[in-house]
Biopython code that builds the backbone (N, CA, C, O; Angstrom):
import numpy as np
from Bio.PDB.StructureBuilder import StructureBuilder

atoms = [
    (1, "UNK", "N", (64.961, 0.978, 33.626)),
    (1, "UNK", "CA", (63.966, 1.806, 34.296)),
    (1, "UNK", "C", (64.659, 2.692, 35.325)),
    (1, "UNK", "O", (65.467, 2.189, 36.105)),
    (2, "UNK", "N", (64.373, 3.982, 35.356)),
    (2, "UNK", "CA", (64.852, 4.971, 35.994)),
    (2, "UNK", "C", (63.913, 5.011, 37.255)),
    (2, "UNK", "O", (62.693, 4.969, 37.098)),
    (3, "UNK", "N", (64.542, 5.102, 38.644)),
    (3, "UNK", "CA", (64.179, 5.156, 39.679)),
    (3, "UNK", "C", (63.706, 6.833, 39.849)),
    (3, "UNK", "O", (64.508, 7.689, 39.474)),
    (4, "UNK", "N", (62.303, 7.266, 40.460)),
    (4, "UNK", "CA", (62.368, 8.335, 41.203)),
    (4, "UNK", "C", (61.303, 8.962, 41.994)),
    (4, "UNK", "O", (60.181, 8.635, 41.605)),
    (5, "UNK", "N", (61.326, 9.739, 42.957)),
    (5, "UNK", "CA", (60.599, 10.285, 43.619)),
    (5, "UNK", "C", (58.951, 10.420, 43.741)),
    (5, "UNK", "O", (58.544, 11.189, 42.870)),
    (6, "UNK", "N", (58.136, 10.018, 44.374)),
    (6, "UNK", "CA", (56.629, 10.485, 43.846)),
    (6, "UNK", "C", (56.281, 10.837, 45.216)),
    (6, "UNK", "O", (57.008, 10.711, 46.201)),
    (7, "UNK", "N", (54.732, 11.429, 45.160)),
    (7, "UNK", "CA", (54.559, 11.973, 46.754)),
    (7, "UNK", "C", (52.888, 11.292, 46.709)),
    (7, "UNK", "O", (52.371, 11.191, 45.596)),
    (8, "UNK", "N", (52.227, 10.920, 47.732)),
    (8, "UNK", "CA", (51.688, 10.243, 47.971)),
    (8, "UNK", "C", (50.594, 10.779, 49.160)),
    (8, "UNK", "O", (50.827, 10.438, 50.320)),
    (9, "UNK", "N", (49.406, 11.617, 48.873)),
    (9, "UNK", "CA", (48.487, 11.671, 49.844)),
    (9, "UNK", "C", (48.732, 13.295, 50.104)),
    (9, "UNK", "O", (48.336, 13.734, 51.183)),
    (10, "UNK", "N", (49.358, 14.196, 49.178)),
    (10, "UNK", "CA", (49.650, 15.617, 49.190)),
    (10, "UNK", "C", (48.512, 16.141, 49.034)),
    (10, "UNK", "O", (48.629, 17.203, 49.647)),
    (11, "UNK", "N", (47.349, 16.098, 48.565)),
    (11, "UNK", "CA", (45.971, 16.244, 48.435)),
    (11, "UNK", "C", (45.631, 16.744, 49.933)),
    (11, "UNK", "O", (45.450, 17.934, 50.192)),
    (12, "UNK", "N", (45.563, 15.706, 50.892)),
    (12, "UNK", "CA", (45.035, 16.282, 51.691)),
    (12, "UNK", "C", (46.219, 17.075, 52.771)),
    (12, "UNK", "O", (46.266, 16.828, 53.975)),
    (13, "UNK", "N", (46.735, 17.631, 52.374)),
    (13, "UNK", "CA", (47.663, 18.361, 53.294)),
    (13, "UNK", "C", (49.438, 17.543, 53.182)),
    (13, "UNK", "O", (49.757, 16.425, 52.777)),
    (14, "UNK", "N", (50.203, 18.580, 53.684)),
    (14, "UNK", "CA", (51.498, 18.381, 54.251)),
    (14, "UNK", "C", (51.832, 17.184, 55.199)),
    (14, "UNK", "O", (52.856, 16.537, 55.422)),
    (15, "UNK", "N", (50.642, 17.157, 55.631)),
    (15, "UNK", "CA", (50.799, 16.592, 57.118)),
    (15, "UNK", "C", (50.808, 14.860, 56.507)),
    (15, "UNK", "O", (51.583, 14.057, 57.028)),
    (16, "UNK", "N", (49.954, 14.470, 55.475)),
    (16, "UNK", "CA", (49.383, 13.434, 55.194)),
    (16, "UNK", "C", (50.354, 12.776, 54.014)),
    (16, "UNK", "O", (50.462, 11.580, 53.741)),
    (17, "UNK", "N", (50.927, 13.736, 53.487)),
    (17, "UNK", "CA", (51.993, 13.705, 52.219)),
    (17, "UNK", "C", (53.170, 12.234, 52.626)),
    (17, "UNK", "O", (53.854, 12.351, 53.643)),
    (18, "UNK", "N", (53.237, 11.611, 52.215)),
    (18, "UNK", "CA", (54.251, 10.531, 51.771)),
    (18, "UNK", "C", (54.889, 10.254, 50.325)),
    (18, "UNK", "O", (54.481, 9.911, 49.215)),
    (19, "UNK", "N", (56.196, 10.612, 50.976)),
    (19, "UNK", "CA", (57.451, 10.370, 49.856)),
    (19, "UNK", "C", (57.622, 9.269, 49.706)),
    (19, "UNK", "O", (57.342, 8.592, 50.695)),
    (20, "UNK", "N", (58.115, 8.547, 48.541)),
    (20, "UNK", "CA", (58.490, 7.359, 47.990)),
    (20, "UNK", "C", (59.557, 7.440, 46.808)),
    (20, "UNK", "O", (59.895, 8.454, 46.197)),
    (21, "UNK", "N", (60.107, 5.850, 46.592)),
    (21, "UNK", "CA", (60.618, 5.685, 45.424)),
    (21, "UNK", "C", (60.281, 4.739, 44.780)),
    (21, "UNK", "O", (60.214, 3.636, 45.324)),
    (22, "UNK", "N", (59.987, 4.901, 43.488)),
    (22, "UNK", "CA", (59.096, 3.760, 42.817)),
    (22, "UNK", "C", (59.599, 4.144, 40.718)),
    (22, "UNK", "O", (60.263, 5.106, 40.334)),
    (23, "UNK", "N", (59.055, 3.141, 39.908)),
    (23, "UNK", "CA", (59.609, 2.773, 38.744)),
    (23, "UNK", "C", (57.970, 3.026, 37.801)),
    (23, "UNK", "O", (56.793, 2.776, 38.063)),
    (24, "UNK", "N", (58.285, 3.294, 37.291)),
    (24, "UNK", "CA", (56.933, 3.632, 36.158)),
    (24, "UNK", "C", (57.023, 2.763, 35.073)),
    (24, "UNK", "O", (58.097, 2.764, 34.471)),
    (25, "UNK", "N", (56.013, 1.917, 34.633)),
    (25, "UNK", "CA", (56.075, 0.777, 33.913)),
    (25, "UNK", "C", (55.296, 1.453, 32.693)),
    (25, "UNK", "O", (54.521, 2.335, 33.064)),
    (26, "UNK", "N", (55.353, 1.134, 30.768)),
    (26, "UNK", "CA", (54.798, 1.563, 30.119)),
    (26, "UNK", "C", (53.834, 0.404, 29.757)),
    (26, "UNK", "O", (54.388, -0.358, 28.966)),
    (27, "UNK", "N", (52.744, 0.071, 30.032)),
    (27, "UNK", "CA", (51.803, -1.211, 29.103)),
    (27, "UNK", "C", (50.548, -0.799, 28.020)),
    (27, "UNK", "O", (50.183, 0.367, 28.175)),
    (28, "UNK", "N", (50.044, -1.321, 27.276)),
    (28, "UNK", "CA", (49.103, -1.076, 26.655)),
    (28, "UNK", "C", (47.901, -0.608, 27.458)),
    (28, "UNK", "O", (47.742, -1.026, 28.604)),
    (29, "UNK", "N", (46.826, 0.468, 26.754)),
    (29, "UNK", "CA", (46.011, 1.238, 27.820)),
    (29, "UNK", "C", (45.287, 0.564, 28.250)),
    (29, "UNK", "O", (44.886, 0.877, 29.371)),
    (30, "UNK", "N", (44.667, -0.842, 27.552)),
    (30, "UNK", "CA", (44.013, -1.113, 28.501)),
    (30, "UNK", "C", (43.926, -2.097, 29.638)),
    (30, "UNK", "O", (42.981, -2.714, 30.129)),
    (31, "UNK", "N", (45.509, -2.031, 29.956)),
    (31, "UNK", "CA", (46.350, -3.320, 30.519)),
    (31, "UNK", "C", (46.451, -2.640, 32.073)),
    (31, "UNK", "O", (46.588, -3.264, 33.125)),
    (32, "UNK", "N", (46.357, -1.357, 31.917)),
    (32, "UNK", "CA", (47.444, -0.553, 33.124)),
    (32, "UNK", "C", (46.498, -0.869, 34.139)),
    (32, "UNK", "O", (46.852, -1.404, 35.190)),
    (33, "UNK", "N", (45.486, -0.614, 33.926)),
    (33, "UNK", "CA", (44.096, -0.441, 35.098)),
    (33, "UNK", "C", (43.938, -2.469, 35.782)),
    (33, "UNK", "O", (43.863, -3.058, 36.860)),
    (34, "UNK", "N", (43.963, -2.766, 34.453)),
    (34, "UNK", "CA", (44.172, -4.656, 35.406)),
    (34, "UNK", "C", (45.641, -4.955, 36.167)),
    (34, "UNK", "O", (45.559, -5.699, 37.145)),
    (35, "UNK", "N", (46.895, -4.482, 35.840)),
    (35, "UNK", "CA", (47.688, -4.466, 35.926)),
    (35, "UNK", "C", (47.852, -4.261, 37.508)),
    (35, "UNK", "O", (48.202, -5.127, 38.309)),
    (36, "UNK", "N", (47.553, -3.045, 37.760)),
    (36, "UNK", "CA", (47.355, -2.312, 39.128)),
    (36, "UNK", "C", (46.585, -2.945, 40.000)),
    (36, "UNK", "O", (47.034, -3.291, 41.093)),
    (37, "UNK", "N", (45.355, -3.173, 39.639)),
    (37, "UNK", "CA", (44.972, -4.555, 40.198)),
    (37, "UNK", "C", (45.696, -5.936, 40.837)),
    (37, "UNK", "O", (45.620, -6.261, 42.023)),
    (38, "UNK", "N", (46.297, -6.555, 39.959)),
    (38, "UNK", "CA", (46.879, -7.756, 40.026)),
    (38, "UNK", "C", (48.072, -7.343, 40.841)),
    (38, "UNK", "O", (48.363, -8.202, 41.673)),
    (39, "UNK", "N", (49.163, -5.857, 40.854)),
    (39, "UNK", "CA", (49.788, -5.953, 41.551)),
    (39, "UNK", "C", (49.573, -5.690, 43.140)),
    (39, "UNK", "O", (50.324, -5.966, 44.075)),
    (40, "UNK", "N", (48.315, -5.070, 43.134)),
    (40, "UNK", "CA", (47.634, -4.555, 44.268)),
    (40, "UNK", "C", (47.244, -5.474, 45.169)),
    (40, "UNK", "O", (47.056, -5.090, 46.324)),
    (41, "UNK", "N", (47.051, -6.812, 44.842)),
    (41, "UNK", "CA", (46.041, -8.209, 45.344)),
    (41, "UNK", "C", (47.238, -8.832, 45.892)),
    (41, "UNK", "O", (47.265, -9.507, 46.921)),
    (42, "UNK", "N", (48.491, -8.492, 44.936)),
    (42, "UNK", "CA", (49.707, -9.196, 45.423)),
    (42, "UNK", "C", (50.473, -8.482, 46.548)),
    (42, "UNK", "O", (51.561, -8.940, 46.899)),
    (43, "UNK", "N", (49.976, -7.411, 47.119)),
    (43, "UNK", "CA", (50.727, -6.552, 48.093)),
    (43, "UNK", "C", (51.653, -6.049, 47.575)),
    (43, "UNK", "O", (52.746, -6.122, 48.136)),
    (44, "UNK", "N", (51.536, -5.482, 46.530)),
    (44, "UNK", "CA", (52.486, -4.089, 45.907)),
    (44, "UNK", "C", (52.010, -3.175, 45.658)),
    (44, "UNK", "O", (51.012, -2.944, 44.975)),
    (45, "UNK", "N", (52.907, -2.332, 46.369)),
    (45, "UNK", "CA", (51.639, -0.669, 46.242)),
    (45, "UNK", "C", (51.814, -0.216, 44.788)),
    (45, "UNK", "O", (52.993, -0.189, 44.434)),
    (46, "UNK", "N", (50.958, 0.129, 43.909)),
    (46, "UNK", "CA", (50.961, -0.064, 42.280)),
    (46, "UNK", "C", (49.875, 1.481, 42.314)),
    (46, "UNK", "O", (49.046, 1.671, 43.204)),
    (47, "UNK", "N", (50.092, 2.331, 41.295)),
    (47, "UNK", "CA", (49.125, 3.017, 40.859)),
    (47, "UNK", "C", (49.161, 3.748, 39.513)),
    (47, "UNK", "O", (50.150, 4.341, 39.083)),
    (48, "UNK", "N", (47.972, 3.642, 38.889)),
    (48, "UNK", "CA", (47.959, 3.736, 37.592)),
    (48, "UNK", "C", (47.340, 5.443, 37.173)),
    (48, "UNK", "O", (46.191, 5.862, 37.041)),
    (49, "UNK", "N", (48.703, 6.135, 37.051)),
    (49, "UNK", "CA", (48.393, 7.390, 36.900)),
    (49, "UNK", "C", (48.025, 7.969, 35.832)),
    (49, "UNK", "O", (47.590, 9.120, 35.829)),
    (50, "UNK", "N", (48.151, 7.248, 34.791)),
    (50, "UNK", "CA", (47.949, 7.867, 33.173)),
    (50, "UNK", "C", (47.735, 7.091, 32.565)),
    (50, "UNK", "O", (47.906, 5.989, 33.084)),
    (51, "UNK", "N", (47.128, 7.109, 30.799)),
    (51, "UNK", "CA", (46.771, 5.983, 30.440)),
    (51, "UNK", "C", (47.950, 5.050, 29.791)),
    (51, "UNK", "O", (48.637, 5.439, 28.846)),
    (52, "UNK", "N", (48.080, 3.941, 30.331)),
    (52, "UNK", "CA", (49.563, 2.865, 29.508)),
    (52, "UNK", "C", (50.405, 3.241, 30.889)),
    (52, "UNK", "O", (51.561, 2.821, 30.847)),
    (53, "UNK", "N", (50.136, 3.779, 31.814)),
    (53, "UNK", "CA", (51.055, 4.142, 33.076)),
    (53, "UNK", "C", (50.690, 3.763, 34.319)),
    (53, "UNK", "O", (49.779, 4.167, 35.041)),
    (54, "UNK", "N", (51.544, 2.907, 34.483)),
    (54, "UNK", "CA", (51.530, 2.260, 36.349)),
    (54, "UNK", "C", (53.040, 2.072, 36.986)),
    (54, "UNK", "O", (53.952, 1.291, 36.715)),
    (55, "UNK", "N", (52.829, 3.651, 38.422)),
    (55, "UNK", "CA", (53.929, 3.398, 39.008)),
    (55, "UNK", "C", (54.068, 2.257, 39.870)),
    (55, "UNK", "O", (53.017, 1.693, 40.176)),
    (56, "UNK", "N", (55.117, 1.811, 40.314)),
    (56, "UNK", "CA", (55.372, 0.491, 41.207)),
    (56, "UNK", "C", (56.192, 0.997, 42.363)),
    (56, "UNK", "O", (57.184, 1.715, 42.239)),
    (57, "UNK", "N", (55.702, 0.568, 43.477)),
    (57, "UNK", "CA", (56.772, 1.720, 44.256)),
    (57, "UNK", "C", (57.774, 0.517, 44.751)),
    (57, "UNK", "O", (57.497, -0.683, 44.727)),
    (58, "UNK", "N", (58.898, 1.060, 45.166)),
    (58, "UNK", "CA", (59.922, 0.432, 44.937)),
    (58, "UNK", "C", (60.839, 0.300, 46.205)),
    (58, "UNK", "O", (61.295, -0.810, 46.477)),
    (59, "UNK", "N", (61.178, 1.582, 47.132)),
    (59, "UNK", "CA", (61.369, 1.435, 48.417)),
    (59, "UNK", "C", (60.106, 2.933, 49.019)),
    (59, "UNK", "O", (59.228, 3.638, 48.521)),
    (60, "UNK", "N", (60.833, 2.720, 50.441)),
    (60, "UNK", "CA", (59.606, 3.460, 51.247)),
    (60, "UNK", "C", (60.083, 4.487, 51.049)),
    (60, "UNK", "O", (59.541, 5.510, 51.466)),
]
sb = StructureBuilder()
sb.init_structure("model")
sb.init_model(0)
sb.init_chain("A")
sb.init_seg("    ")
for serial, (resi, resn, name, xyz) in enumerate(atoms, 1):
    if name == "N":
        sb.init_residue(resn, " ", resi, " ")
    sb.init_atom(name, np.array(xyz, "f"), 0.0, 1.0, " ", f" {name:<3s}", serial, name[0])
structure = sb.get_structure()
């Protein structure tokens, strides 16, 4: 898994924007959305951007 860049909260402005580094996991579609969940409950910031796609962030 290739490490890289994502931005986080750019929506609402510059100001609010957070950089990260995090790993993109491939699972079946209808896995990603529980997935994100379960890593979410566990205190890992997890988000499921596409379908079969959940980034994992990895450092700050």
């Amino acid at each position: 898994m290739a490490k890289f860049e994502d931005v986080k909260g750019a929506v609402y402005g510059r100001k609010y924007a957070k950089t990260y580094t995090c790993v993109q996991v491939k699972v079946d579609g209808d896995q990603a959305i529980s997935l994100e969940g379960k890593l979410i409950a566990m205190g890992i910031e997890a988000g499921n951007i596409a379908p079969g796609r959940v980034n994992i962030k990895v450092d700050k």
